[in-house]
N, C-alpha and C positions, 0 to 999 in steps of 0.2 A: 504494500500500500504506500502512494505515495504520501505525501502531509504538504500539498503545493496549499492547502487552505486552511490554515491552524486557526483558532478561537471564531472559524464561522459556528453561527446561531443557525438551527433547523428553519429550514426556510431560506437560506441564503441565495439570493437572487442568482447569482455564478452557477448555484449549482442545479437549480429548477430551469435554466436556462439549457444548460448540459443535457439535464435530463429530458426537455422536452424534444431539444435536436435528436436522441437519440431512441427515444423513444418508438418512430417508425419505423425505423431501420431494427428494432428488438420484435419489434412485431411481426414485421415482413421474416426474421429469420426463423422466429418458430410456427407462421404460417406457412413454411415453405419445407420446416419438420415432420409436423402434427399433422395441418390439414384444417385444422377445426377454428374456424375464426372467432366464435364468441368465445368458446374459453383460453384461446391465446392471448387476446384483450382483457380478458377478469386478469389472468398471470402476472403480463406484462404492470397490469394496473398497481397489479401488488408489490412487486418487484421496484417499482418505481416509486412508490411509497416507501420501503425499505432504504431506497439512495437518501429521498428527502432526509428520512429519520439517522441516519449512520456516515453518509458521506460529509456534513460538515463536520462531526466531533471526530472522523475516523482518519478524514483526507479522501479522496478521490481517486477509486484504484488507477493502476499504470493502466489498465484495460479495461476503462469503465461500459462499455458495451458490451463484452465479455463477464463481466461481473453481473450487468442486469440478463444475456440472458441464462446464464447458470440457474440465477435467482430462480424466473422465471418458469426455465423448465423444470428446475426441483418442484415448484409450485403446480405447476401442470399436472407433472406426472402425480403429484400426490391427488391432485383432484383427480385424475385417471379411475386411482388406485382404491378411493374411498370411499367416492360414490355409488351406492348400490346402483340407482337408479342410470348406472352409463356402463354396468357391467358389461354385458353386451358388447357395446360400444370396444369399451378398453377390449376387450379380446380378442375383434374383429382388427382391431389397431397391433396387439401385441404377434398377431397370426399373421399379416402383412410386411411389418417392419419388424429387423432383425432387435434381437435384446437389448442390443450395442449402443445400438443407435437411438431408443429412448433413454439411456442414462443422461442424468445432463452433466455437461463433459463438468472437469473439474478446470480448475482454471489453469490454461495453458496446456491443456487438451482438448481434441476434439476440434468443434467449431469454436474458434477465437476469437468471434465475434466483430471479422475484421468485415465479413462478407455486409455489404450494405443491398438487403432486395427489397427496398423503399420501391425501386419504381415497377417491380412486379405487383407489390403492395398497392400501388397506382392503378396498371392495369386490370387487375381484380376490384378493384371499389368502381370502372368507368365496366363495368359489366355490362353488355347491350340488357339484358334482362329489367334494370333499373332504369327508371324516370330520370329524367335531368336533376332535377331538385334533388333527388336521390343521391347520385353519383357523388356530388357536391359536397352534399352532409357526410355520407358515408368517408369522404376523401378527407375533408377538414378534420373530422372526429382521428380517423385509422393515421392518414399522413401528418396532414400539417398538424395533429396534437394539439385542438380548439378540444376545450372541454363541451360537453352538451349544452350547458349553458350559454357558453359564450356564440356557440351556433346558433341556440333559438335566437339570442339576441338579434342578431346578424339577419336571422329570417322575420324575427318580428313575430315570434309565436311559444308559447308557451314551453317552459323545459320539457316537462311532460313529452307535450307533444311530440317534440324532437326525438324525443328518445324513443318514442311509439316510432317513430319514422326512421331511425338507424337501426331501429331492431328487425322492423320489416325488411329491411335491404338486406341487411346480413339473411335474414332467413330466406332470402328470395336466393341470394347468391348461392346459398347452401342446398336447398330445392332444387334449382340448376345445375346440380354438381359440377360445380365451376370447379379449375385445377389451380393450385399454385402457380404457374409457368406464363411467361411471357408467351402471348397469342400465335398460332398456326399464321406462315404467312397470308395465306388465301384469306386471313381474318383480320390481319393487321389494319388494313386501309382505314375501316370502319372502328375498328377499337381506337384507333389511333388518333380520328377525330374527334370522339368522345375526350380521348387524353385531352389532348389540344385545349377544347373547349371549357375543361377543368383546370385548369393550371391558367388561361388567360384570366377566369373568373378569381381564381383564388392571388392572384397578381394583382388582380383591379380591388379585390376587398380590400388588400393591403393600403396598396398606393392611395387611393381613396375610401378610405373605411366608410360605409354604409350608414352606420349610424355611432352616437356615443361621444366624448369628450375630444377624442385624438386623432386626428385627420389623417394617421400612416399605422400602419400595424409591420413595422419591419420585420418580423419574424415571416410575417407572411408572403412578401415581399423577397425576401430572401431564399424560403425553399421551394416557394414558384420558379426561381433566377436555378436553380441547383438542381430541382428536378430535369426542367427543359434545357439543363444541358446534358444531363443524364441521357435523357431521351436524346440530344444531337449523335450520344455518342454508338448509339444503335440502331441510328435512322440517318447517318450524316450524310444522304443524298436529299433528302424531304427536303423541298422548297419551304413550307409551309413550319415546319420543325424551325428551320433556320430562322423563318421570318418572324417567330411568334419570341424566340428567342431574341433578333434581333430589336423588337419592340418592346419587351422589357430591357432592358438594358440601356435604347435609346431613353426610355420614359425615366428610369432608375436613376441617370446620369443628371436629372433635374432633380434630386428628391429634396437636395438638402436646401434648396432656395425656397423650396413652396411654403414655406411659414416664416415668420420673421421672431426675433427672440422672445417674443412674447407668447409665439405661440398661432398668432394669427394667419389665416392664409393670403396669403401671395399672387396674384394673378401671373400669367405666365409673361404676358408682354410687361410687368415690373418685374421679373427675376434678374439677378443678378446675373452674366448669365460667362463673367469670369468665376465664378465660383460651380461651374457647372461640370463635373465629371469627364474630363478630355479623354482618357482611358477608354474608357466605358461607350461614350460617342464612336471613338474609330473602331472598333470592336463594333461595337450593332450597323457603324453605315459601310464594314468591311461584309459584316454576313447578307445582309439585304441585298447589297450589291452581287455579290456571286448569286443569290436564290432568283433575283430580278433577271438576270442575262444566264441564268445556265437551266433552271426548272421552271413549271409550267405555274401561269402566274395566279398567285391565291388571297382570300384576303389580309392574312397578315401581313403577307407580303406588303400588301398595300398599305398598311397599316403603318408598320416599319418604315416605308419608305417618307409619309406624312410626319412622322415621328423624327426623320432623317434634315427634311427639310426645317424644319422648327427648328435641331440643333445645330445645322448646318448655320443658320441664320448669325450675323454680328450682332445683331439689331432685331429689336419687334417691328423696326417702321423697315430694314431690310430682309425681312421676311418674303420667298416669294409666294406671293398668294396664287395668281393665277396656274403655278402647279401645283400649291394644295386643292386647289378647286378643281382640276383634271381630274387628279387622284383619288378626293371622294365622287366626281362622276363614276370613276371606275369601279371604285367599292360599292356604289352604289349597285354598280350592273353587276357584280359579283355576289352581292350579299345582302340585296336590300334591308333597310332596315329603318326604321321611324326616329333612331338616336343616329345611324349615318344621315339621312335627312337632316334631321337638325345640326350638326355637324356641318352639312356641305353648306348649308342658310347662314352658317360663321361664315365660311369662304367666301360665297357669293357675295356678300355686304362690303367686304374687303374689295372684292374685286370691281362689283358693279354700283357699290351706295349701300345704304341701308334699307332705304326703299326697297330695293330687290332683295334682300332678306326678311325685310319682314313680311314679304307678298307669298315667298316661301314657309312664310313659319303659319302663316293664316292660312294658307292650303294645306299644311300638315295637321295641324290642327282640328282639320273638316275631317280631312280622310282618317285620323288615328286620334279616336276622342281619349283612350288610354292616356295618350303620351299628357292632352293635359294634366294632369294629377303628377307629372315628373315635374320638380323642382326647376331641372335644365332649362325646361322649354319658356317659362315663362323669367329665369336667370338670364336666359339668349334675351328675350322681348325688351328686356328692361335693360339691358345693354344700349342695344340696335334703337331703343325709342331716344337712350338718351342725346346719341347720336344724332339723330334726326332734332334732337332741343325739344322734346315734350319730355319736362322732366316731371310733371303731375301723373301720366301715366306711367313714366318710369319708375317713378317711385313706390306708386302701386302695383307693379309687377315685379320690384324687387324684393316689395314686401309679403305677394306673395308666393314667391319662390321662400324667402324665409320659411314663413308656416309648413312649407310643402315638403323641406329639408331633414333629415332624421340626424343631418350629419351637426353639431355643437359650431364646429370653428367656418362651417359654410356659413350656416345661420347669422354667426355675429360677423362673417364678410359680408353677406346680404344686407344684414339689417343698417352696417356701417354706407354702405351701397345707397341707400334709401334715405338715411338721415342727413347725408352729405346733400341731395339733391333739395332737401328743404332747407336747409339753412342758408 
């Protein structure tokens, strides 16, 4: 055992931080043992609890992955071993798999817990069987290590409920006798988008948290950036792999301007934007670039490459607009969608006035009464009106994007939005 953390207190933020990064990666390795998801989840749970209580007074083993799954599988197999009611179960398990191989190794035996299968762990919670909303939960819960709480938050529903809703998936996965293993390729295409479309969403909770005090969740942020490159490295021809990678990264390389020290948010045309992540920029507008000129062209792509132009830019007044306004034409014919719309209603105002933004936002409007009830849409309007000098209705459509907002620090940029144009 190491003692890298002498007189930490149970709870020590270093080490609940550890624990959470490593917590998917304990999961995926005794889902990829066992087989049985909800009780590798109880294990792991326990096992993790165990670090909390003994890693600050003990120090933090040289192998703390290897220490929790030890933990874990001791924990397993005892529940294997003791519950009458999975007898059955265990026998069919101990008749399959050699003796050897259910012991849990001792440490520095065996599996060393070096093996990270987080992102088979992935492609099992993005199981075609499950709903979107599903996949999501299932994914934040298993991978990103959100507790059920912090999910319902996130969904706007009841803990309860959530957990009624991750229990279902698991049992559905399990119904399905889905395998531990990274998908048949005849299967990939379609598993693969599902990935994609989980890991974009769990990148966007981050970057912009949904709802609650704090405008970024970097934990989440971060194993978005870590998984999808996981994934580059067992798809690294996918256009689409590269591009979704390349728009986090672009987006990433702005995080640390979007708030100022107090906390508040930042509009992108006031960021700082020497203080803006140069690394991370040639990196996302190197990958976009090869995915743009060598594979067939998709929306992140398009995504990245709007992402590309932004940071490309000296300036918010040298920004070029008339190719971000190509580019969501393009994403539009690729992906419609009522937030790309509103999106391109940015560009167009840039490019043609405001006038022609807001003639677009009041057509979208008609055709997608949904989108009224998003914050955006009516955060765009009050922009664009101010623009135009009607600050009476801009101020009432910044005030109500405010109400319409779950997010704390949007809220008090809106509402500062509003009070500036009365005074």
């Amino acid at each position: 055992m190491s003692t890298e953390q002498p007189g930490a207190q149970p709870g020590d933020r270093r080490v609940e931080d550890l624990l959470q990064r490593l917590a998917p990666r304990v999961l995926g390795a005794l889902v990829r043992r066992y087989g049985q998801f909800d009780a590798c989840e109880d294990a792991v749970a326990e096992a993790l609890l165990a670090g909390v209580l003994r890693w600050p007074e003990e120090g933090v083993p040289d192998n703390p992955q290897g220490w929790l799954l030890t933990v874990a599988s001791r924990r397993l197999i005892d529940q294997f071993r003791s519950e009458s009611a999975r007898r059955e179960r265990e026998q069919r398990l101990f008749a399959a798999t050699p003796a050897a191989e259910m012991l849990a190794p001792a440490p520095g035996e065996g599996d060393d817990g070096d093996t990270d299968d987080t992102l088979a762990l992935l492609f099992l919670c993005c199981h075609p069987v499950l709903t979107a909303p599903s996949q999501i939960a299932l994914t934040l819960r298993a991978v990103g290590g959100l507790t059920t709480a912090e999910i319902a938050r996130a969904f706007l529903v009841p803990e309860a409920t959530m957990a009624q809703r991750i229990s279902r998936a698991k049992q559905r996965i399990r119904d399905a006798g889905a395998t531990f293993a990274m998908p048949l390729p005849e299967d990939r295409p379609e598993r693969l988008k599902a990935v994609l479309h989980v890991l974009y969403l769990v990148f966007n909770e981050g970057y912009g948290t949904s709802s609650g005090s704090s405008l970024q969740r970097l934990d989440l942020t971060a194993e978005a950036i870590r998984l999808t490159r996981q994934l580059r490295s067992v798809a690294p021809q996918d256009g689409e792999v590269q591009g979704l990678l390349a728009l986090m990264l672009l987006t990433d390389a702005r995080r640390s301007t979007r708030t100022d020290d107090q906390g508040n948010l930042v509009s992108l045309a006031e960021q700082d934007r020497s203080r803006w992540d140069t690394e991370l920029i040639a990196e996302g507008v190197e990958l976009v670039t090869w995915a743009l000129t060598t594979t067939r062209l998709g929306p992140y792509q398009v995504q990245a490459a709007i992402a590309a132009v932004h940071d490309e830019a000296p300036s918010a007044e040298a920004t070029d607009w008339p190719q971000i306004l190509a580019l969501y034409e393009t994403l539009e014919r690729l992906a419609p969608n009522p937030v790309v719309t509103l999106n391109r209603a940015v560009a167009l105002a840039e490019v043609q006035g405001p006038r022609a933004g807001l003639e677009l936002l009041a057509q979208l409007e008609k055709e997608s009464g949904a989108l009224s009830e998003n914050h955006m849409l009516h955060a765009v309007r009050g922009h664009l009106l101010e623009a135009v000098d009607e600050p009476q209705a801009a101020e009432a459509a910044y005030r109500t994007a405010a109400r319409r907002t779950r997010s704390l620090p949007e809220r008090r940029y809106l509402e500062s939005r509003a009070r500036r144009l009365r005074s």
